[in-house]
C-alpha positions as CSV (number, residue, x, y, z in Angstrom):
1,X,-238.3,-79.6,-51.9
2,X,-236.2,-78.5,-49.8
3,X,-237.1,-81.5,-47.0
4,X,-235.9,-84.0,-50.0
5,X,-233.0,-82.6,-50.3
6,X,-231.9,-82.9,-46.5
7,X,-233.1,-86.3,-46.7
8,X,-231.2,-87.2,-49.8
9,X,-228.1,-85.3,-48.1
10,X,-228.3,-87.4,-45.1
11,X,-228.6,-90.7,-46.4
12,X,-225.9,-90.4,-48.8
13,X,-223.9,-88.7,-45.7
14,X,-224.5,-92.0,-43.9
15,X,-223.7,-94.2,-47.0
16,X,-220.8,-92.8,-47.5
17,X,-219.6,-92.7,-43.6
18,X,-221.0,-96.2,-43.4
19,X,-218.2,-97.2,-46.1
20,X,-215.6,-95.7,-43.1
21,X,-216.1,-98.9,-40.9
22,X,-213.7,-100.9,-40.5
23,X,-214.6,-104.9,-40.0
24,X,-213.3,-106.4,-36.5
25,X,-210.1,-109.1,-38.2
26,X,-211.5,-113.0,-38.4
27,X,-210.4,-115.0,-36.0
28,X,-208.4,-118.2,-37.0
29,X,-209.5,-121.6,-36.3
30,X,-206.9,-123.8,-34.7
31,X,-206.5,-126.5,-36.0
32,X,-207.7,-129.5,-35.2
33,X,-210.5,-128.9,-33.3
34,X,-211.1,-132.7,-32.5
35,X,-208.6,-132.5,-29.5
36,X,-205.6,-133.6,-31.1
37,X,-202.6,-133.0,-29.4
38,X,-200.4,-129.8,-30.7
39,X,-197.2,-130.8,-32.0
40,X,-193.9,-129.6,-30.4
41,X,-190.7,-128.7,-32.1
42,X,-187.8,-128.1,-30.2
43,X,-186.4,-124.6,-30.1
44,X,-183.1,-124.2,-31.4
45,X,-180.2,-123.9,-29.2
46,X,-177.8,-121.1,-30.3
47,X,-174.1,-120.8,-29.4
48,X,-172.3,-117.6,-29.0
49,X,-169.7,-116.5,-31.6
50,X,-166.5,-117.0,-30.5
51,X,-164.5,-114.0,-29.3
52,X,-162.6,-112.3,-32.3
53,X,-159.1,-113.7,-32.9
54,X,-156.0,-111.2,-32.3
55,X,-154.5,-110.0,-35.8
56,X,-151.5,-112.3,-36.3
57,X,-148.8,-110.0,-38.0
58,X,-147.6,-111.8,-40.8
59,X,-143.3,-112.2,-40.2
60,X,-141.3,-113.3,-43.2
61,X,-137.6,-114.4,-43.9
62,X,-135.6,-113.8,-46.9
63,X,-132.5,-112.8,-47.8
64,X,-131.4,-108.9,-49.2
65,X,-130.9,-109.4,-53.0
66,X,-129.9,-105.8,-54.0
67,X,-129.1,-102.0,-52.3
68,X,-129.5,-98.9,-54.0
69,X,-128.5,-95.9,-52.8
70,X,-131.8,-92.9,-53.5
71,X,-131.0,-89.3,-52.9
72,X,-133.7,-86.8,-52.8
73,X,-133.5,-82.7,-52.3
74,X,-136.1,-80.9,-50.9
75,X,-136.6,-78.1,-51.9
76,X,-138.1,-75.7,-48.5
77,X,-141.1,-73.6,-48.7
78,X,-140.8,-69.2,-49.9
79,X,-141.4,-67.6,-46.8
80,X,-143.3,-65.1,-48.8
81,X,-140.8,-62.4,-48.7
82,X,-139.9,-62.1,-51.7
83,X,-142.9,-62.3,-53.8
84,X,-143.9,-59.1,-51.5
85,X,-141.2,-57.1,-52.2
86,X,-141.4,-58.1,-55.7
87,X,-144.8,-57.2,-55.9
88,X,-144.1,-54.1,-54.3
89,X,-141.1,-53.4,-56.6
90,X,-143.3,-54.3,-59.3
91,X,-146.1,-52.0,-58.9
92,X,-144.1,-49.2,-58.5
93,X,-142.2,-49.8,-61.8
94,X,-145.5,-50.6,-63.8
95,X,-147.1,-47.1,-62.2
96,X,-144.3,-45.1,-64.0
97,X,-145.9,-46.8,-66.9
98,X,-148.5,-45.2,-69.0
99,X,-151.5,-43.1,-68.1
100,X,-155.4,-43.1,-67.4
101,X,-156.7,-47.0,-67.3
102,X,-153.9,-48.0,-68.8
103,X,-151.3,-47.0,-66.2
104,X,-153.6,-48.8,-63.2
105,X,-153.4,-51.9,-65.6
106,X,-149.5,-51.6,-66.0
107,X,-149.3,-51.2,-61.9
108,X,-151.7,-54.3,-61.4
109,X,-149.4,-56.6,-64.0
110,X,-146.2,-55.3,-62.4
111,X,-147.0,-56.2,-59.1
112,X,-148.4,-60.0,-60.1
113,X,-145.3,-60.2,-62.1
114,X,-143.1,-58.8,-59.4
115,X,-144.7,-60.9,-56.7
116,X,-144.1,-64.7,-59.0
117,X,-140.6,-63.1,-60.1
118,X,-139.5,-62.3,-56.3
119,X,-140.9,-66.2,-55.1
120,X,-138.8,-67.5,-57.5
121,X,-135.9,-65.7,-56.6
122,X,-136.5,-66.7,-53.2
123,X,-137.1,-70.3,-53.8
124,X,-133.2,-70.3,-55.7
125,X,-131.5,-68.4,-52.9
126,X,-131.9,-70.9,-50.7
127,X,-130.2,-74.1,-50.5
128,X,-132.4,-77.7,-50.9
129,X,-132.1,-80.4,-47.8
130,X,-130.5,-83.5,-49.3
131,X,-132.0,-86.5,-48.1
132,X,-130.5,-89.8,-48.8
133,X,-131.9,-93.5,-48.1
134,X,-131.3,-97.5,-49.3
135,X,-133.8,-98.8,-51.4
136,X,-133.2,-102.4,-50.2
137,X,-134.9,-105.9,-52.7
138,X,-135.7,-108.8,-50.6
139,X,-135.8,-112.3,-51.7
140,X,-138.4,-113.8,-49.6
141,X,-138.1,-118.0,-48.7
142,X,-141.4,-117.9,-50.2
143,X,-140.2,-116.2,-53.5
144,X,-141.5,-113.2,-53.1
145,X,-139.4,-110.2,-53.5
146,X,-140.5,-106.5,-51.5
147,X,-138.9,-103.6,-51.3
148,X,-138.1,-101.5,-47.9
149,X,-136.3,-98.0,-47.6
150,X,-134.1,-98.0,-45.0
151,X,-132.2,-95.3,-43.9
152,X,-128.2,-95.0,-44.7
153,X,-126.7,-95.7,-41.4
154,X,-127.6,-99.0,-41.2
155,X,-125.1,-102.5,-41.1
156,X,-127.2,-104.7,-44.3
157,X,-125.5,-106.1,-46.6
158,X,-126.7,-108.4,-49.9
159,X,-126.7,-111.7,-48.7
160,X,-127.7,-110.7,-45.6
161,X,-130.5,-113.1,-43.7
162,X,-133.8,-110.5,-43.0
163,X,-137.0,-111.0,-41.1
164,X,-139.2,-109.1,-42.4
165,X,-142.4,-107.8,-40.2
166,X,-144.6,-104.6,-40.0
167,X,-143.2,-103.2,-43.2
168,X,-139.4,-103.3,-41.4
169,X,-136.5,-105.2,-41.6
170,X,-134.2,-106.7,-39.1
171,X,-131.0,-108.5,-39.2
172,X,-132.1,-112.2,-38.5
């Protein structure tokens, strides 16, 4: 029995290996056989691309078809300054406040209130920068019409003849 069963083991060992191998790949008849000349096709003759063309900026003329004066005020950053002495002020105000849990909740309020009431403060004390520009409409020859902000000191008037390039103006 147990000579059958090693036999039956091995065989179906080599069966199963034997199912493993790999055939060698068919070779391809060329065709034809009779001694036929190949034909010949010519191989394609690429060009190279031509070098990448420089960026033309695009330059316009027009004429200025209206000026407006815009004034903007910035306002400038809080230092910080006074949201800590307001916090500071505030906590000390909201501690006199109550007692137990309730007076570390009154401190904690009245130094985040303290702290936005002292930035604002700040940010009012100081004075805003005043900024002020042109806002100038060109009539393009094409028909267009763009916009440009150019700064106050300069010598356009409407009517003016523009060239207009690079997102500037100049007197043309």
């Amino acid at each position: 029995m147990r000579f059958t069963t090693t036999v039956l083991t091995a065989t179906l060992l080599a069966t199963g290996l034997s199912a493993c191998v790999v055939a060698p790949p068919r070779q391809q008849a060329s065709y034809p056989q009779q001694g036929y000349p190949q034909p010949t096709y010519p191989q394609p003759v690429y060009q190279q691309a031509p070098p990448p063309m420089q960026q033309v900026q695009r330059v316009d003329t027009g004429r200025v078809a209206q000026m407006e004066l815009i004034r903007t005020q910035e306002r400038p950053q809080p230092t910080g300054g006074g949201a800590l002495i307001g916090g500071i002020l505030g906590a000390v105000i909201g501690h006199q406040i109550g007692g137990g849990s309730g007076r570390t909740a009154a401190t904690v309020l009245g130094g985040v209130g303290g702290a936005v009431a002292g930035n604002a403060i700040e940010g009012n004390q100081q004075p805003g920068q005043m900024n002020e520009s042109y806002r100038v409409g060109v009539q393009g020859d094409d028909g267009s019409y763009r916009y440009f902000s150019v700064p106050v000191q300069t010598d356009l008037r409407i009517g003016d003849r523009v060239r207009m390039g690079n997102g500037q103006l100049f007197r043309y």
